[in-house]
C-alpha positions as CSV (number, residue, x, y, z in Angstrom):
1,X,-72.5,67.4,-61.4
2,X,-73.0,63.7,-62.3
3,X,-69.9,61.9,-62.9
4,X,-68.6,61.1,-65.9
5,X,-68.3,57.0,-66.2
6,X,-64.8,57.1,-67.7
7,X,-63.0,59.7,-65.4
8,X,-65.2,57.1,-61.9
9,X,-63.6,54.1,-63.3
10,X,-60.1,55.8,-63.9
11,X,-59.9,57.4,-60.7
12,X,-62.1,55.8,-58.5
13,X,-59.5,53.5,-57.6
14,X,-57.2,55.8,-56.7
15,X,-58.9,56.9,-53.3
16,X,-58.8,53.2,-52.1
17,X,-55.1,53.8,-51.6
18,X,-55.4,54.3,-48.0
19,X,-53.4,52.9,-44.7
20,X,-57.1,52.0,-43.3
21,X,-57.3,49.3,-46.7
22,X,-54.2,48.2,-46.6
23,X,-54.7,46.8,-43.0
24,X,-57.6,45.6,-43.8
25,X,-56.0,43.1,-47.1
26,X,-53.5,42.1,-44.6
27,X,-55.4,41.2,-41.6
28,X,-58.2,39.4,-44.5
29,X,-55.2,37.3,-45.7
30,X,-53.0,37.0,-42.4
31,X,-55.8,36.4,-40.5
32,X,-58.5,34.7,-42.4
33,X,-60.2,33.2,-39.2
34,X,-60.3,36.8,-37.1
35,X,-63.8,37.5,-38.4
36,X,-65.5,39.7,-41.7
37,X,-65.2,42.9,-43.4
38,X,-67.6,44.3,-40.3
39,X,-64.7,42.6,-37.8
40,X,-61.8,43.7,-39.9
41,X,-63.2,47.2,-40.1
42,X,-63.6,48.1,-36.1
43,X,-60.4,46.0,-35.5
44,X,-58.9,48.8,-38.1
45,X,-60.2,51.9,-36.9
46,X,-59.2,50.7,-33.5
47,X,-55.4,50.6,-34.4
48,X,-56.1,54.1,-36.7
49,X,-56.8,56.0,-33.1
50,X,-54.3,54.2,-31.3
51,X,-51.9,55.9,-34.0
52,X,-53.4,59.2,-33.8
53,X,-52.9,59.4,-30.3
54,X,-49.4,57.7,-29.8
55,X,-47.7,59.1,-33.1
56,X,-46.5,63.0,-32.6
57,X,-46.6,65.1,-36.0
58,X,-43.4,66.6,-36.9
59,X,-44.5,69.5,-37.1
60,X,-45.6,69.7,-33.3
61,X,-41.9,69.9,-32.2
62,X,-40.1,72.4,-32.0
63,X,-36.3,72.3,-32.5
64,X,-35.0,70.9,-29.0
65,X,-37.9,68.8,-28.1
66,X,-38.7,65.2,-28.6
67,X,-41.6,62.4,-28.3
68,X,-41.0,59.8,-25.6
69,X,-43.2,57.3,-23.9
70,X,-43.7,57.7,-20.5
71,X,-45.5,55.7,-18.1
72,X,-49.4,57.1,-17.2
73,X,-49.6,58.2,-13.9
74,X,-52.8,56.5,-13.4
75,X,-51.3,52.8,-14.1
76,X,-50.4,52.4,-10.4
77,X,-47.3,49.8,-10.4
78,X,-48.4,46.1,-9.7
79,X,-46.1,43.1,-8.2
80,X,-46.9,41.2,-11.6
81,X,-47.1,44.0,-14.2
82,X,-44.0,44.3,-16.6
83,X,-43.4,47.5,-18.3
84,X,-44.9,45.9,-21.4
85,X,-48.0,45.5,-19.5
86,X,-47.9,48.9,-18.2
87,X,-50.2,51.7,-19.7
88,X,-48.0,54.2,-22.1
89,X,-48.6,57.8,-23.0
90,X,-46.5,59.8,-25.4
91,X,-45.1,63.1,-24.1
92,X,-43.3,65.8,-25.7
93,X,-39.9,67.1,-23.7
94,X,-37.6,69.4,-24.4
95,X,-34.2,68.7,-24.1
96,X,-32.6,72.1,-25.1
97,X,-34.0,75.7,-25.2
98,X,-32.4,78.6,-26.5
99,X,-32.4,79.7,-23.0
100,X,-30.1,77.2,-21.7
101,X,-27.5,77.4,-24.3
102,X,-27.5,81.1,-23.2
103,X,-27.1,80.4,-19.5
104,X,-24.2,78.0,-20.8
105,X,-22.5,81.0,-23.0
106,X,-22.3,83.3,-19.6
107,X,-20.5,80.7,-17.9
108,X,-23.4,79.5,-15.6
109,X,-21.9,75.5,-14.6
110,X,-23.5,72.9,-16.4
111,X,-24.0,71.1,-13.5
112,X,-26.6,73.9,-12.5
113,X,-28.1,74.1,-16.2
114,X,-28.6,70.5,-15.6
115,X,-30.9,70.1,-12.4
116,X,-33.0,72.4,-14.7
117,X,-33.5,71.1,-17.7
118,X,-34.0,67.6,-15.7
119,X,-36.5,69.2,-13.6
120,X,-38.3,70.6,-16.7
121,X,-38.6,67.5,-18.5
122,X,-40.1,65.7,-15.4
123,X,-42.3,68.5,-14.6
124,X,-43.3,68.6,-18.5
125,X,-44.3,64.7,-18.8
126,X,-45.9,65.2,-15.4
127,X,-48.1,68.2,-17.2
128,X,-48.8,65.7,-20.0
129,X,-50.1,62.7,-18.0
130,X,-47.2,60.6,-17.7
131,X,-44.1,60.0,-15.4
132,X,-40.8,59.3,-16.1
133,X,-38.6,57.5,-14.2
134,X,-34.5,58.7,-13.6
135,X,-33.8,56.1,-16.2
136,X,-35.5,57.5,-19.0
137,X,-33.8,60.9,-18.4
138,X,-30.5,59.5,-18.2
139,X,-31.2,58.0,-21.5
140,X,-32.4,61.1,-23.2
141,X,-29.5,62.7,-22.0
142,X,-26.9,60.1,-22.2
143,X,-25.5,60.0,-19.1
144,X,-25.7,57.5,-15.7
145,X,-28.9,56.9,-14.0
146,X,-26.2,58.1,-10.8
147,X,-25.7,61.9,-12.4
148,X,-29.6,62.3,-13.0
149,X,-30.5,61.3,-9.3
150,X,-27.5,63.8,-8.5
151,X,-29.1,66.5,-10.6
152,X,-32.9,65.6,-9.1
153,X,-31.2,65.8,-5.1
154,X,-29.7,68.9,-6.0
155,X,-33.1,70.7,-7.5
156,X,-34.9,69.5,-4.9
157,X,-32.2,70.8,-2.1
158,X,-32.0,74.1,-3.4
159,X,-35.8,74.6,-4.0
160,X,-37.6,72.9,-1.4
161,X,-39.8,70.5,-3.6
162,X,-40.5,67.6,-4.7
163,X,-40.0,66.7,-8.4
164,X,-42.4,64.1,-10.1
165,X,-40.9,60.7,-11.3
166,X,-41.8,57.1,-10.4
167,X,-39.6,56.9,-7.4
168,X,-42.0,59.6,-5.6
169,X,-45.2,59.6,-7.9
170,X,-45.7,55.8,-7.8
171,X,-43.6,55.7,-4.0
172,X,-41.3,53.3,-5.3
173,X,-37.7,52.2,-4.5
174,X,-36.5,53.8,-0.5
175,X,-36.5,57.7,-1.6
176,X,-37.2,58.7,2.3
177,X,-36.2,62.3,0.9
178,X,-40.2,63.0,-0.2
179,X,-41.5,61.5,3.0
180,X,-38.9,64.0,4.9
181,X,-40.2,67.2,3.2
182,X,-43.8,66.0,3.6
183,X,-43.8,65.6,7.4
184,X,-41.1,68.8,7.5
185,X,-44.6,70.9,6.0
186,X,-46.6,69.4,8.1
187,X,-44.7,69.6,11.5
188,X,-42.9,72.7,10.7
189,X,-44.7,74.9,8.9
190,X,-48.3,73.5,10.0
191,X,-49.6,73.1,6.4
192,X,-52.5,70.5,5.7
193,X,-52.2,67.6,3.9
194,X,-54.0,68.6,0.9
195,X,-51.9,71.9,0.0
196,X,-48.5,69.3,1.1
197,X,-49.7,66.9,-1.6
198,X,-50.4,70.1,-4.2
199,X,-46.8,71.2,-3.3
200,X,-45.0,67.7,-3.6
201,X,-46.8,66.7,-6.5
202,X,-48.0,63.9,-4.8
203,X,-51.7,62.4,-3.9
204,X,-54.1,63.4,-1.3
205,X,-53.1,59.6,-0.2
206,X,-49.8,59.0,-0.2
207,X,-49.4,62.3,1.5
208,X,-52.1,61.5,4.2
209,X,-50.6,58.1,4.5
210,X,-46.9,59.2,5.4
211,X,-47.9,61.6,7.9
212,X,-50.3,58.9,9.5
213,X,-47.1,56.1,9.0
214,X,-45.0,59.0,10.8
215,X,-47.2,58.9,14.0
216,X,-47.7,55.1,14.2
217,X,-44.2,54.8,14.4
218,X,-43.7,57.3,16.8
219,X,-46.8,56.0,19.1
220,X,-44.6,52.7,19.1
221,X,-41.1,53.9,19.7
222,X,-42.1,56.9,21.7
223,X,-45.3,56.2,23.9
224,X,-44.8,52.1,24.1
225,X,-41.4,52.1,23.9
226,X,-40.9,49.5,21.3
227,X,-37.9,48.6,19.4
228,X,-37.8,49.4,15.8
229,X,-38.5,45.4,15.4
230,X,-41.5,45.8,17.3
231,X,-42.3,48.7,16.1
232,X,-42.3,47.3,12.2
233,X,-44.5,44.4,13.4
234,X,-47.1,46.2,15.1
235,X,-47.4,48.5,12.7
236,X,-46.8,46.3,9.4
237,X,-44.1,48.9,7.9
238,X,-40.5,47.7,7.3
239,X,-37.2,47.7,9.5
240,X,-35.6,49.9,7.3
241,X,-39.2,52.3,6.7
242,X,-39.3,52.3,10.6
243,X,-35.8,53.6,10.9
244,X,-36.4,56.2,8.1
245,X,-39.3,57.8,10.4
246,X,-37.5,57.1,13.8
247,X,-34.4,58.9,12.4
248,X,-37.5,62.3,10.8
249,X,-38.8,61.9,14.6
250,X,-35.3,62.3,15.8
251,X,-34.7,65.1,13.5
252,X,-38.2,67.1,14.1
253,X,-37.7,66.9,17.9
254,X,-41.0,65.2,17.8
255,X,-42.4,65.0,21.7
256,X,-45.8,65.0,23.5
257,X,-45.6,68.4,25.2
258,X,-44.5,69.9,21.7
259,X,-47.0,68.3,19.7
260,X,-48.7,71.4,17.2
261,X,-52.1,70.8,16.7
262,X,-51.9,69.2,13.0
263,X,-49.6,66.8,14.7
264,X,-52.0,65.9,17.2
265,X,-55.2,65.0,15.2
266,X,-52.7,62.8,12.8
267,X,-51.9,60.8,16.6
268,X,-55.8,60.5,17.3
269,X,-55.5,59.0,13.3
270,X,-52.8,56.7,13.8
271,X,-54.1,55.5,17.1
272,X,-57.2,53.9,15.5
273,X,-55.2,51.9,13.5
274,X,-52.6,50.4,15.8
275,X,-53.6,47.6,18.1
276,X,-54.8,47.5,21.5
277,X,-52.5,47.7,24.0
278,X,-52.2,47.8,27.7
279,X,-51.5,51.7,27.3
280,X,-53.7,53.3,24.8
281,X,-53.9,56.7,26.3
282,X,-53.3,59.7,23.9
283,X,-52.2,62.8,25.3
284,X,-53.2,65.3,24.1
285,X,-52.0,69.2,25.1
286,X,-54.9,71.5,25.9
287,X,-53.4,73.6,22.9
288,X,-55.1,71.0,20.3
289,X,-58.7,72.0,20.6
290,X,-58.5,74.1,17.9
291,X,-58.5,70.9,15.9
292,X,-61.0,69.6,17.8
């Protein structure tokens, strides 16, 4: 049905009352010299999507949760990059469930409700693409940065696991703990790298990098006898990071004769990249040609 003329010019005007226009007046007016109505129109669709993806619906929460930003795990920290220049995703968490108000009411101590409703959140903004760091918990939840690490030790104690936040996502700031439960996997209970970085929530990597840092360090201190400053020259780790392994070599009872055979190819790997010496043998016990 063709339009009557009076009823298009009376109402017409009414569907040009859209968010989309209104940017488009303002950034004709503000911005005179950014380009035409072609420019101004991709510039406006641009910033349409970035809201449709970064603004969370009310009605996709559900009483407990809320919207955050969280850092996108794929936005590797950089030396130069401020958190402003870092890549953002938004996340929903949930701070409160009906089931932790229960576990509350039968007297369980909130110190215990805690480590999981912290783990949750992480593992939730993990799910969703992002990381958070202990800082952003401790904000959502009011409380020191000190009781959240607290809370993410004692998770991790009790379960055997590595939760995902910056400090062992994006391996920043000392936390030797994830380094100690990835080499305990490997040395201890023999697992590969790939199914340790699956359990940790880390990379393929990272993971294959700390066992290979483990056995560089303990070619140095072990088999060349170095000190730990020698150790951190020749092997480009840190004092400190070379005390952290020499103190898990300690711990594992790490020694030639014991070597299992997982720990034995990681030696042939770290061997290649440490230099030359007078002594480069690599012993190797006849048990290791399964790796072979």
């Amino acid at each position: 049905m063709k339009p009557r003329p009076r009823a298009q010019k009376m109402y017409q005007p009414m569907q040009a009352k859209t968010f989309p226009n209104v940017l488009a007046h303002w950034l004709a007016e503000e911005f005179p010299h950014l380009g035409g109505p072609k420019v101004r129109a991709l510039f406006v669709d641009e910033v349409v999507n970035l809201m449709d993806a970064y603004l969370t619906s009310a009605d996709r929460l559900k009483p407990g949760q809320v919207v955050w930003y969280a850092v996108d795990k794929t936005d590797l920290p950089h030396d130069r990059h401020s958190m402003a220049e870092t890549r953002l995703v938004p996340v929903v968490l949930t701070l409160v469930t009906r089931s932790d108000i229960q576990k509350l009411a039968r007297g369980i101590p909130l110190s215990q409700v805690r480590q999981e409703i912290v783990a949750r959140v992480l593992r939730e903004a993990d799910a969703q693409a992002g990381v958070l760091a202990e800082t952003d918990v401790a904000l959502l939840f009011c409380v020191s940065p000190g009781t959240i690490s607290k809370a993410v030790l004692g998770y991790e104690k009790e379960h055997q696991c590595i939760l995902p936040r910056r400090g062992t996502v994006h391996d920043l700031g000392p936390s030797v703990t994830h380094k100690g439960v990835i080499t305990r996997k490997s040395y201890l209970e023999a697992k590969q790298a790939p199914q340790i970085a699956w359990e940790t929530n880390h990379s393929l990597e990272c993971t294959e990098r700390y066992l290979v840092d483990l056995m560089r360090v303990y070619i140095s201190l072990k088999r060349r006898d170095m000190a730990v400053e020698e150790a951190a020259f020749t092997t480009g780790l840190s004092n400190s990071l070379v005390k952290e392994y020499a103190d898990l070599i300690e711990e594992l009872g790490l020694t030639d004769d014991e070597l299992p055979d997982i720990m034995t190819e990681l030696v042939r790997t770290a061997q290649t990249l440490l230099p030359d010496t007078q002594d480069t043998s690599v012993h190797v016990p006849e048990t290791a040609t399964a790796m072979q």
